[in-house]
FIKEKOL-46708 format. One line per field, with one value per residue: residue in one letter; x, z, y of N, C-alpha, C in turn. Coordinates in steps of 0.1 Angstrom, whole numbers. Atoms other than C-alpha are relative to their C-alpha. Layout:
N
nudren: c(A,...)
n_xx: c(X,...)
n_zz: c(Z,...)
n_yy: c(Y,...)
ca_xx: c(X,...)
ca_zz: c(Z,...)
ca_yy: c(Y,...)
c_xx: c(X,...)
c_zz: c(Z,...)
c_yy: c(Y,...)
end
This chain:
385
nudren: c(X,X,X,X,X,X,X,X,X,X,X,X,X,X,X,X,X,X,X,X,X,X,X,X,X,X,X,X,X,X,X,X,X,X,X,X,X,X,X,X,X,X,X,X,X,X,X,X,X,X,X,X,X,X,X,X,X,X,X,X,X,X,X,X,X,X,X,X,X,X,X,X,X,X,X,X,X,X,X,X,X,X,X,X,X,X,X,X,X,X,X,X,X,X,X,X,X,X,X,X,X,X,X,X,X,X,X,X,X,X,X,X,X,X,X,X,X,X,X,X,X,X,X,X,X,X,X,X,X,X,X,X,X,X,X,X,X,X,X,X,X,X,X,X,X,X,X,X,X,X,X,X,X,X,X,X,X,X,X,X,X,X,X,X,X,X,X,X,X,X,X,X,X,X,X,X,X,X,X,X,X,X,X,X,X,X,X,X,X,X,X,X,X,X,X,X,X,X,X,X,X,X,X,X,X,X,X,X,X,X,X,X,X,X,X,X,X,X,X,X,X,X,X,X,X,X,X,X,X,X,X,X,X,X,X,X,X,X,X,X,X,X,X,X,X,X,X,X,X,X,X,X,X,X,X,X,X,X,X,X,X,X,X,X,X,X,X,X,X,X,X,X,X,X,X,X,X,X,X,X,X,X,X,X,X,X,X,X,X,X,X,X,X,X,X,X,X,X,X,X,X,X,X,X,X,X,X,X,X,X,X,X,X,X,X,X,X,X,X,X,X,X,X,X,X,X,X,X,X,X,X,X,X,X,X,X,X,X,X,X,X,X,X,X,X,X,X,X,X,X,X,X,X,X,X,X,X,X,X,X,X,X,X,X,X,X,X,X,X,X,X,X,X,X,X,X,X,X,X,X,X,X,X,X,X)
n_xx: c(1,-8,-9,-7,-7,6,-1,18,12,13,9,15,-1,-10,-10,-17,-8,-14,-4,-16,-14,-16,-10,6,16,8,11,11,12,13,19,10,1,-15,2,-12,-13,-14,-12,-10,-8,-1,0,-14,-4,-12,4,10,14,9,13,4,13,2,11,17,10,0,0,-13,-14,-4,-8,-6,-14,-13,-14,-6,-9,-8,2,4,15,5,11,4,18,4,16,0,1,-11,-6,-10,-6,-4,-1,-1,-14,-5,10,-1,-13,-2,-9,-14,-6,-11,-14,-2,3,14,7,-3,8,1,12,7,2,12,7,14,7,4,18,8,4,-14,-3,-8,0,-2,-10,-9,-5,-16,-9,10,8,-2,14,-1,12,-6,9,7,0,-10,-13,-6,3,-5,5,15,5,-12,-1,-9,-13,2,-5,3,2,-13,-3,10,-5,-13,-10,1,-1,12,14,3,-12,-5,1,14,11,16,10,12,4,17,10,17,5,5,-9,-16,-5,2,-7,-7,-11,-5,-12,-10,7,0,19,10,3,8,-4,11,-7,-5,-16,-10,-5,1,-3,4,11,-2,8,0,-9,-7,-8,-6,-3,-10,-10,5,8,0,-9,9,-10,2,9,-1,13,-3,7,6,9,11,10,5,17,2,-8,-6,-8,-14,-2,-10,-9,-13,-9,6,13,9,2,13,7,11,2,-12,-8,-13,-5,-2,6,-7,6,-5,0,16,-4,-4,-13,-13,-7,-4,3,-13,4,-2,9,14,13,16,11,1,15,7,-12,-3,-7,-17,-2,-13,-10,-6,-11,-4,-3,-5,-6,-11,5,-4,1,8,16,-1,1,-1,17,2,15,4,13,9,15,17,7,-8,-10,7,-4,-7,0,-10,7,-11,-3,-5,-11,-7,2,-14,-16,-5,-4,-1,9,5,-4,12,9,-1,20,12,17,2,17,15,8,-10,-15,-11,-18,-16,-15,-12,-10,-11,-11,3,16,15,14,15,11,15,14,1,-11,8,-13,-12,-4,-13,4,-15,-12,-13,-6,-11,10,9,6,14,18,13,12,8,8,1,11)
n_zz: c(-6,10,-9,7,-6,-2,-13,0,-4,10,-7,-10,-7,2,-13,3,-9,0,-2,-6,2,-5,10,9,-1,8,-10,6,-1,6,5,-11,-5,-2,7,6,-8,8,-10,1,-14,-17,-9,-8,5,-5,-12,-8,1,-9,-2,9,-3,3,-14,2,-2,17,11,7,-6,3,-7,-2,-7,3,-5,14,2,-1,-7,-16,-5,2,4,7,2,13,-3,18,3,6,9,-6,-13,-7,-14,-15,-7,-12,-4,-17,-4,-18,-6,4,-16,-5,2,14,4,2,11,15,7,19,9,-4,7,3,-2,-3,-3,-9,0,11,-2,-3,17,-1,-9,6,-10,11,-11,1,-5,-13,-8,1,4,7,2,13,1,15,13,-4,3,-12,-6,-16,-12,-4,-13,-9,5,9,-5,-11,-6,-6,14,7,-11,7,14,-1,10,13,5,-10,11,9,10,6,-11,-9,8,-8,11,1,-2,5,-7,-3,13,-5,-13,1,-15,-3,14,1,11,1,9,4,-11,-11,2,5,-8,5,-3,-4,-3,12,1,-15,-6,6,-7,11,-2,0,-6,11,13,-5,5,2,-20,-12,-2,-9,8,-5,6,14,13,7,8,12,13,11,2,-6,4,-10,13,4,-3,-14,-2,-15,0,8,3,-1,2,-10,1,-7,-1,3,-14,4,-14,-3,-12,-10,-4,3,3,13,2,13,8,9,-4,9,6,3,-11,14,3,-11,0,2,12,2,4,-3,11,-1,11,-6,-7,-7,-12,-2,10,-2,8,-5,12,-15,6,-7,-12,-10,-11,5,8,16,5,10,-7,-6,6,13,4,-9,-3,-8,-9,-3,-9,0,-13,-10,-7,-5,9,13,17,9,12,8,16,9,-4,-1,-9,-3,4,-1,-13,-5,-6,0,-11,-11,4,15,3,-4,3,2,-10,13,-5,-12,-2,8,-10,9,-1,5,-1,0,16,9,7,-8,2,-6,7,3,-8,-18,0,8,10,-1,14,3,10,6,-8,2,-4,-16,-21,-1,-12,-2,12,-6,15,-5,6,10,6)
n_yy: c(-14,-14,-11,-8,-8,-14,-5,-8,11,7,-9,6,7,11,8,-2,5,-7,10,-1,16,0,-7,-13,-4,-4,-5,5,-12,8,-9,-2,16,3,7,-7,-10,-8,-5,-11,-2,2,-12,4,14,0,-4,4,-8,7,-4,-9,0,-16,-7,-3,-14,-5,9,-4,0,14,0,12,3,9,2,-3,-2,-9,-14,6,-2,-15,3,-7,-3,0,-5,3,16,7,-6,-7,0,-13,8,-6,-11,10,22,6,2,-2,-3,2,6,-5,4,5,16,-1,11,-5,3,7,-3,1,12,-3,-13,-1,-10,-6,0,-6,-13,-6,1,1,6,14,7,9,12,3,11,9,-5,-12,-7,-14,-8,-13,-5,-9,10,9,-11,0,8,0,13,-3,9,1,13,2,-1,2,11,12,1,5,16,8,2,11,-4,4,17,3,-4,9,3,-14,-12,0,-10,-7,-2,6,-14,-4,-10,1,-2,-10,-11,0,4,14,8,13,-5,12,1,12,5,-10,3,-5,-12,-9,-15,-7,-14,-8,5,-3,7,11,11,15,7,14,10,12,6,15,-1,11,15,-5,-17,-1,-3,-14,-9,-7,5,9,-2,-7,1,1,-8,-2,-10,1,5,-12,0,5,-5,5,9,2,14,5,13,5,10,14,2,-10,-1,-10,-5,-9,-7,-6,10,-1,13,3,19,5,6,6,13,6,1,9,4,4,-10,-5,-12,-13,-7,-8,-10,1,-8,-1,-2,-13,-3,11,1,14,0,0,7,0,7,6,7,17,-8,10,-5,-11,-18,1,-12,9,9,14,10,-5,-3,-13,-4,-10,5,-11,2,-9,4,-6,13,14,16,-5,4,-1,-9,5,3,-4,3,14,10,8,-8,-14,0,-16,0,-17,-4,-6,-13,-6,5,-10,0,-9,-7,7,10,7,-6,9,7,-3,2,3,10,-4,9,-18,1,-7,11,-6,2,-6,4,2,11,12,3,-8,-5,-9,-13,-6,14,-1,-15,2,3,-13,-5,-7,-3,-2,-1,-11,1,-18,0)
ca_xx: c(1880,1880,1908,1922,1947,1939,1940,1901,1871,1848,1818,1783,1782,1809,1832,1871,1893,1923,1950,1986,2013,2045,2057,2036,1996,1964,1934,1901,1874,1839,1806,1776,1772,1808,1808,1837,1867,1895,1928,1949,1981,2007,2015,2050,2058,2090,2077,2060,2025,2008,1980,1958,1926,1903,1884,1847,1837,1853,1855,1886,1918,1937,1963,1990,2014,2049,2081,2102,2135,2150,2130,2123,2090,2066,2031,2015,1983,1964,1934,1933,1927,1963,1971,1994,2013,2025,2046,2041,2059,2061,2052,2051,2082,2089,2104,2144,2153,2176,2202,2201,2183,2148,2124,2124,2096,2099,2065,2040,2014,1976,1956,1922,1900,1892,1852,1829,1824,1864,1874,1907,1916,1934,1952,1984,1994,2034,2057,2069,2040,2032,1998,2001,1975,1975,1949,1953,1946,1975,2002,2019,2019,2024,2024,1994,1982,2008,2005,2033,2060,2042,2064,2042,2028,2061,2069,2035,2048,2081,2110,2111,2120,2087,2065,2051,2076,2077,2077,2049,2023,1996,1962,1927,1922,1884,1867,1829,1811,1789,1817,1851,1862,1855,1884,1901,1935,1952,1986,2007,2020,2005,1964,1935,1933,1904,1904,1870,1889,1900,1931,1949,1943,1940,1926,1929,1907,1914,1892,1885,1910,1929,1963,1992,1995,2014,2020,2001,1966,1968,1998,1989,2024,2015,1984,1983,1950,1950,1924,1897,1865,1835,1798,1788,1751,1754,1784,1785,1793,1832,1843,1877,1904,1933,1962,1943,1906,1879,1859,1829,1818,1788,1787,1783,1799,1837,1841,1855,1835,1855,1825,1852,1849,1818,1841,1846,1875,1896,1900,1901,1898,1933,1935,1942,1911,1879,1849,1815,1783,1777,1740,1737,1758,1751,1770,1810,1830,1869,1897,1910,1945,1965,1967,1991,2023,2047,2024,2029,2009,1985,1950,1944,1951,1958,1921,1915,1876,1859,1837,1808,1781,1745,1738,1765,1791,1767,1775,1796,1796,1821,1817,1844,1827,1845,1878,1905,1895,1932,1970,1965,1991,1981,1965,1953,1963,1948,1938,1938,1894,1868,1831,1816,1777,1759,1728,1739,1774,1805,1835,1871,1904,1936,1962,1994,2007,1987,1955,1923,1888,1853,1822,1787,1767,1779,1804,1781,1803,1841,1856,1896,1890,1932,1964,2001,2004,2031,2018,1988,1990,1958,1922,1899,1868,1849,1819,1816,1790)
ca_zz: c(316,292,300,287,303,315,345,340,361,337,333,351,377,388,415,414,432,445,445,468,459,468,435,430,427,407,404,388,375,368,355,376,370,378,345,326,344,329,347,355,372,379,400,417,396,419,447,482,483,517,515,490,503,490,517,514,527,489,472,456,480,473,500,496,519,506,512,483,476,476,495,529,545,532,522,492,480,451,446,405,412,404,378,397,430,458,486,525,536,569,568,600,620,657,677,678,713,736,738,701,706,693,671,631,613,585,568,572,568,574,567,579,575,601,615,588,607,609,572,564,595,588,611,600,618,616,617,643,665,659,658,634,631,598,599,567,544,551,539,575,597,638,668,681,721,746,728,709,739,767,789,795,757,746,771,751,717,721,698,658,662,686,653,624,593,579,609,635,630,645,621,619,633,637,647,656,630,660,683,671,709,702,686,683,671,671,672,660,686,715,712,713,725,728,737,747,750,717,718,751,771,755,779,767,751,754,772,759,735,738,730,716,744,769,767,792,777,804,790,759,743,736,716,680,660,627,617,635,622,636,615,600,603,640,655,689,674,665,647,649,631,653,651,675,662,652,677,677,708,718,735,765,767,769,766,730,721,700,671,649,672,647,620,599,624,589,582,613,622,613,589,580,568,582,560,571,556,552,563,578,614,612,580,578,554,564,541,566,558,571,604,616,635,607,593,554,550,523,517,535,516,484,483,488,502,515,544,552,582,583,617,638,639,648,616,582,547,523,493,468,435,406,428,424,432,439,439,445,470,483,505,515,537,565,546,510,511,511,503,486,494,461,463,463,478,458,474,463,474,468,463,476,439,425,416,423,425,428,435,423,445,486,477,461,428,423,389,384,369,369,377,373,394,423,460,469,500,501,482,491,464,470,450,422,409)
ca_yy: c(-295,-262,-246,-210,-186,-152,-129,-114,-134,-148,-126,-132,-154,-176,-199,-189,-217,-205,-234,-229,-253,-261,-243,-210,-204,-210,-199,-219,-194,-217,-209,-208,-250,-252,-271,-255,-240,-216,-213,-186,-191,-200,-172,-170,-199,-215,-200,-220,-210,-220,-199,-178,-163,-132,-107,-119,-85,-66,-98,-79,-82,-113,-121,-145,-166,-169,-184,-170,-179,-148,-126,-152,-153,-123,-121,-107,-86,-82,-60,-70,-111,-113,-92,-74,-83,-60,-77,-66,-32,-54,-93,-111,-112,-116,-93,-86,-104,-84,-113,-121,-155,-143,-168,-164,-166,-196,-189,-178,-204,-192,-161,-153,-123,-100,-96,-83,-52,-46,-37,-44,-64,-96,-125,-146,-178,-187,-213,-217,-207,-169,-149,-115,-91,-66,-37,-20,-51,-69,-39,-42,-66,-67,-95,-95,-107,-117,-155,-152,-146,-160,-182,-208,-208,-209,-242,-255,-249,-270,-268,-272,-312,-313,-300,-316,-326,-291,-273,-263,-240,-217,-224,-229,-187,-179,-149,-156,-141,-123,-110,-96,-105,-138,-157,-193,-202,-239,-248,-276,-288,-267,-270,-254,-217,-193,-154,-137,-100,-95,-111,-98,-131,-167,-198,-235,-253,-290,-306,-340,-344,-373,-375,-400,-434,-425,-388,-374,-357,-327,-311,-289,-298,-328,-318,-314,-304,-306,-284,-268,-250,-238,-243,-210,-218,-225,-205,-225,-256,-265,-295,-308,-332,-340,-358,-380,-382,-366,-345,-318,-297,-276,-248,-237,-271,-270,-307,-319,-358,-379,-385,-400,-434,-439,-440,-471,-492,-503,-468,-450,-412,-394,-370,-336,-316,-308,-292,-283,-274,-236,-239,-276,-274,-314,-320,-325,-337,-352,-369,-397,-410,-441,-431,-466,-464,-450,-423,-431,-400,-420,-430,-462,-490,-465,-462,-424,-413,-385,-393,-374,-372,-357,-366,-343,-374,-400,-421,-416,-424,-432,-408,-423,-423,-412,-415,-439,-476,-485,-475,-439,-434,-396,-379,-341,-317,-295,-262,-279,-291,-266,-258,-236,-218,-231,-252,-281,-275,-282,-300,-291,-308,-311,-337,-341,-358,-321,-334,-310,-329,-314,-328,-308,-326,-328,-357,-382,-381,-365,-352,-342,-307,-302,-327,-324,-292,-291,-307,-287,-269,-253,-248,-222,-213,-177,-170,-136,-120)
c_xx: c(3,5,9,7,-3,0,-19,-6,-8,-11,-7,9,10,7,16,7,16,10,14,8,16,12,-7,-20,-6,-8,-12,-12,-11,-11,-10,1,11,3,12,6,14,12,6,11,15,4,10,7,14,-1,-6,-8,-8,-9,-6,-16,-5,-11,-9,-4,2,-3,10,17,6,11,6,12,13,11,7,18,14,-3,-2,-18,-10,-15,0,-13,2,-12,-3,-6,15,6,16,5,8,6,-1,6,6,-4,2,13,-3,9,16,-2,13,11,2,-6,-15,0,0,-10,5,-9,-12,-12,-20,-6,-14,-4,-4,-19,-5,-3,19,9,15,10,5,10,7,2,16,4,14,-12,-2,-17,3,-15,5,-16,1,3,10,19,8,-2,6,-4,-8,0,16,5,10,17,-9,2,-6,-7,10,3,-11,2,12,9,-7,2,-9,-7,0,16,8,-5,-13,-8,-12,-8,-10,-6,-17,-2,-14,-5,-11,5,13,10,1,13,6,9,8,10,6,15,-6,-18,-8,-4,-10,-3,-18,0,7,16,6,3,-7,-5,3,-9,3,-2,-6,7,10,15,14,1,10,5,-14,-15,-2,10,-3,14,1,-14,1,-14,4,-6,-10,-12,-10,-13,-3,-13,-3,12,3,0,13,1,15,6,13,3,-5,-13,-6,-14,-11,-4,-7,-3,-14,7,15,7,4,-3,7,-12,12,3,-9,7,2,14,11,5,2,-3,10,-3,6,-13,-7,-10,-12,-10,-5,-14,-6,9,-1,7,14,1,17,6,8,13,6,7,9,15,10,-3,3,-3,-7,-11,5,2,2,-11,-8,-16,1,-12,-3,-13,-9,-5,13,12,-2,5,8,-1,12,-6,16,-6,5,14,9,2,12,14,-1,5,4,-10,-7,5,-6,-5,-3,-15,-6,-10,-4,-15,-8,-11,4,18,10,9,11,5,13,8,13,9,-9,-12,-10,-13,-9,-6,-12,-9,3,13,0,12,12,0,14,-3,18,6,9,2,8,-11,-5,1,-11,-11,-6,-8,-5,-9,-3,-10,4)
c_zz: c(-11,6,-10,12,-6,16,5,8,-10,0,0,9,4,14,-4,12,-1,4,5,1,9,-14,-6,4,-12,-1,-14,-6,-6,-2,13,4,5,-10,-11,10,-11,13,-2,9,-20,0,7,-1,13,17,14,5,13,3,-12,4,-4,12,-6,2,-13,-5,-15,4,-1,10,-4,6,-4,4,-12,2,1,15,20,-5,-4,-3,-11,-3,-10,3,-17,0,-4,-9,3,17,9,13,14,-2,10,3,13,5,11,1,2,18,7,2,-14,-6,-5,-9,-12,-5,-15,-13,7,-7,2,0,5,5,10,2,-11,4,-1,-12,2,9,-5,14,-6,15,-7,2,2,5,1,-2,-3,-1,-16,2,-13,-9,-3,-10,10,10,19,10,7,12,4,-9,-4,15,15,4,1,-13,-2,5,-10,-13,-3,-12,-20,0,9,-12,-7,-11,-6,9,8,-1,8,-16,11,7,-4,6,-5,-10,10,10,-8,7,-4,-12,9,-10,9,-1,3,7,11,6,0,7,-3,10,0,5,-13,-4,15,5,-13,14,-9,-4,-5,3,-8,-10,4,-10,-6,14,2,2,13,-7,10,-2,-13,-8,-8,-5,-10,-8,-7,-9,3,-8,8,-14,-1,1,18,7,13,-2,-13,-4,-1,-6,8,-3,5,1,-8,9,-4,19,-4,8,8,3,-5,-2,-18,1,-14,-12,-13,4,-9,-16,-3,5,-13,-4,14,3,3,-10,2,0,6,-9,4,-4,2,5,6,11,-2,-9,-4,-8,7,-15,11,-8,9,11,11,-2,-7,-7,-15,-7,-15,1,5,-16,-17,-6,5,-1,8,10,10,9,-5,11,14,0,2,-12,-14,-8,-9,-17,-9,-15,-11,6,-3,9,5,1,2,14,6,9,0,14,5,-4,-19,-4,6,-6,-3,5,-10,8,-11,2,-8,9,-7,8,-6,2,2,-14,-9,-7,4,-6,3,1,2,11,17,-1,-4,-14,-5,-16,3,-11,1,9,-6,4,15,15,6,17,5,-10,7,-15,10,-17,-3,-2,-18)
c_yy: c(10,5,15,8,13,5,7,-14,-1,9,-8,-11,-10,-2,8,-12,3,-10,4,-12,5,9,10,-5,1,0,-6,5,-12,8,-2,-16,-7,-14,-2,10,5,3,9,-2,-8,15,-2,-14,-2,2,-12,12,-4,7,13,1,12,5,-3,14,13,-7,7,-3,-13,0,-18,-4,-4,-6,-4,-8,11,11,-9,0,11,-9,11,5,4,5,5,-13,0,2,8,-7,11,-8,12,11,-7,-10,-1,-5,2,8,-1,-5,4,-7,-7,-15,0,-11,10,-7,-9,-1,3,-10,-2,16,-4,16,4,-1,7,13,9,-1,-2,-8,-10,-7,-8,-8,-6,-12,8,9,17,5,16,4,16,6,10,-8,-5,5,-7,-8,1,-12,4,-13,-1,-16,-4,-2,-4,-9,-11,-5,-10,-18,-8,-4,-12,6,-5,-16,-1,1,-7,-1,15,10,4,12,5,2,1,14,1,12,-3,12,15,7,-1,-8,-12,-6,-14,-3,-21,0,-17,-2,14,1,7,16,12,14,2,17,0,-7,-1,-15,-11,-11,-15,-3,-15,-17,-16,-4,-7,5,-13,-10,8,12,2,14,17,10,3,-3,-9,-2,7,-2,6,11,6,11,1,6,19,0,0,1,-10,-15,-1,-14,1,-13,2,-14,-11,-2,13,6,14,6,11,11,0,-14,0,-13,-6,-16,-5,-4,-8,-17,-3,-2,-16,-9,0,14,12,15,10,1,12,10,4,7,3,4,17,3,-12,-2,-15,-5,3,-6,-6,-9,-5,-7,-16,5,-16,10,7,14,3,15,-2,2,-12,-9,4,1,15,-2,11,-7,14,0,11,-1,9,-10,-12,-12,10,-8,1,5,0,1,11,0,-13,-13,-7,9,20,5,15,5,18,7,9,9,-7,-12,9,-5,13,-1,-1,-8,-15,2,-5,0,2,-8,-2,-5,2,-11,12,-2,10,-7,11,-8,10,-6,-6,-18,-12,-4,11,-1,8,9,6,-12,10,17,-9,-6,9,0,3,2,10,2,11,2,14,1,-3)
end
């Protein structure tokens, strides 16, 4: 990989991958063939980075999630790529609780842009369980919808030793691309909730989704999805990785179908990621890990793969080449594989031992274009002129 350091984008044409570690941020600028990459980072060396995303609608604002050392939980922007930083006036924080027992934000741990018509607009998702809303480009931040304090939520969310390893988490935030009103918001544990008023109310969405033996699959506490997207080419279908499968629904159908039964049985259909195709709704990509009973948190068998359908779910493919045929004992985590909107699409992920992979061509063959960075939280890629 050519690599030089610098804060400028590359001129003409080009990919930027934005990479959030467990120790700071960096950022990948490629050519048009994504052939050669130059890096720029790190960025808050020291720092945890669980999210780095730029506004598509400037393609200038750089927002990133921290959890500093000194300062706590905050977020940062950038309207340079990173030349400069500017933290929050007000990051995401819950409410002071009249008998002193309020929740405390530990990080925040997803962003996501507002609708394309609603400039500046941004949503954060918290650990624990929290949904922020920032309207002037993520200066200030406020709790947003009743979601965050609503008794019967809260009861859904469960405590900090109910959540994942490093705490529990509201992700996977959409707004419908043709209704502001329209949004969807995931949490770890707590499941699948979607708003049709803007925020105000939230119902469940759960239907079909199966949950660990023996918990009981009509209680939303004991539902954890993992990552949740919905196709950009074809807004009314969502795809789904969960803790317990892999799963795709259709609107107006509110039922969630496990398609990850089609999955190869030796590897199975846990995971973290989900990916989809930005102009083929039938087209997913996942990174399935060793989903037996102690959760190593590995590829199977130390044999990492991306597997990828063309048929909606109906069948998958193991798309390993150029990957390690053995011993690579890592895996990926829920925001850290994207896609970018080339023809043909390129695939990023990123490793929890700090590897980043691409492939040029939909997942057919992979290429490490950087290693030996900190345990990658997150990937995204946005495309410059």
């Amino acid at each position: 990989m050519a690599r030089n350091q610098g804060n400028q984008p590359a001129a003409g044409k080009h990919v930027v991958v934005m990479v959030a570690t467990r120790k700071g941020a960096w950022f990948y600028h490629g050519n048009e063939t994504r052939e050669t990459w130059r890096c720029d980072g790190p960025h808050f060396l020291g720092h945890i980075i669980n999210h780095v995303v730029l506004d598509p609608r400037d393609r200038r604002t750089l927002l990133a999630a921290a959890k500093t050392g000194h300062l706590g939980p905050t977020v940062f922007r950038s309207t340079d790529f990173g030349r400069t930083w500017k933290e929050a006036a007000r990051p995401p924080a819950f409410a002071t609780a009249a008998d002193g027992n309020g929740r405390a934000v530990d990080h925040t741990f997803w962003l996501t842009p507002g609708h394309p018509d609603e400039a500046d607009v941004w949503y954060a998702g918290t650990s624990p369980q929290g949904l922020f809303r920032s309207t002037d480009g993520g200066i200030s931040w406020a709790q947003f919808s009743s979601i965050n304090d609503d008794p019967q939520v809260r009861k859904w969310m469960g405590t900090v030793q109910d959540g994942t390893p490093d705490g529990p988490k509201l992700h996977s935030i959409i707004v419908d691309p043709r209704d502001p009103n329209h949004l969807l918001l995931a949490m770890s544990g707590g499941g699948v909730h979607e708003s049709v008023d803007g925020g105000r109310t939230f119902r469940l969405a759960i239907d079909g989704l199966e949950v660990v033996e023996g918990m009981d699959a009509g209680d939303p506490t004991f539902h954890d999805p993992h990552c949740m997207r919905m196709c950009p080419s074809k807004p009314d279908r969502l795809y789904q990785q969960n803790h317990c499968g892999i799963y795709r629904v259709d609107r107006p159908s509110t039922r969630w179908r496990r398609i990850g039964r089609n999955m190869p049985k030796e590897v199975g259909d846990i995971g973290f990621p989900m990916v989809v195709h930005p102009r083929d709704a039938d087209t997913a990509w996942v990174f399935p890990m060793d989903g037996t009973s102690v959760w190593p948190r590995t590829s199977p068998d130390g044999k990492p793969a991306v597997y990828g359908t063309r048929d909606g779910g109906e069948s998958w493919q193991r798309l390993a080449g150029g990957l390690p045929a053995s011993d690579a004992w890592w895996t990926v985590k829920r925001q850290a594989m994207t896609a970018d909107g080339l023809d043909p699409v390129g695939l990023y992920f990123g490793t929890t031992s700090g590897e980043l992979w691409l492939s040029r061509d939909e997942g057919a063959r992979w290429e490490c274009i950087a290693q030996h960075l900190p345990e990658i939280y997150a990937v995204e890629v946005a495309e410059l002129p």
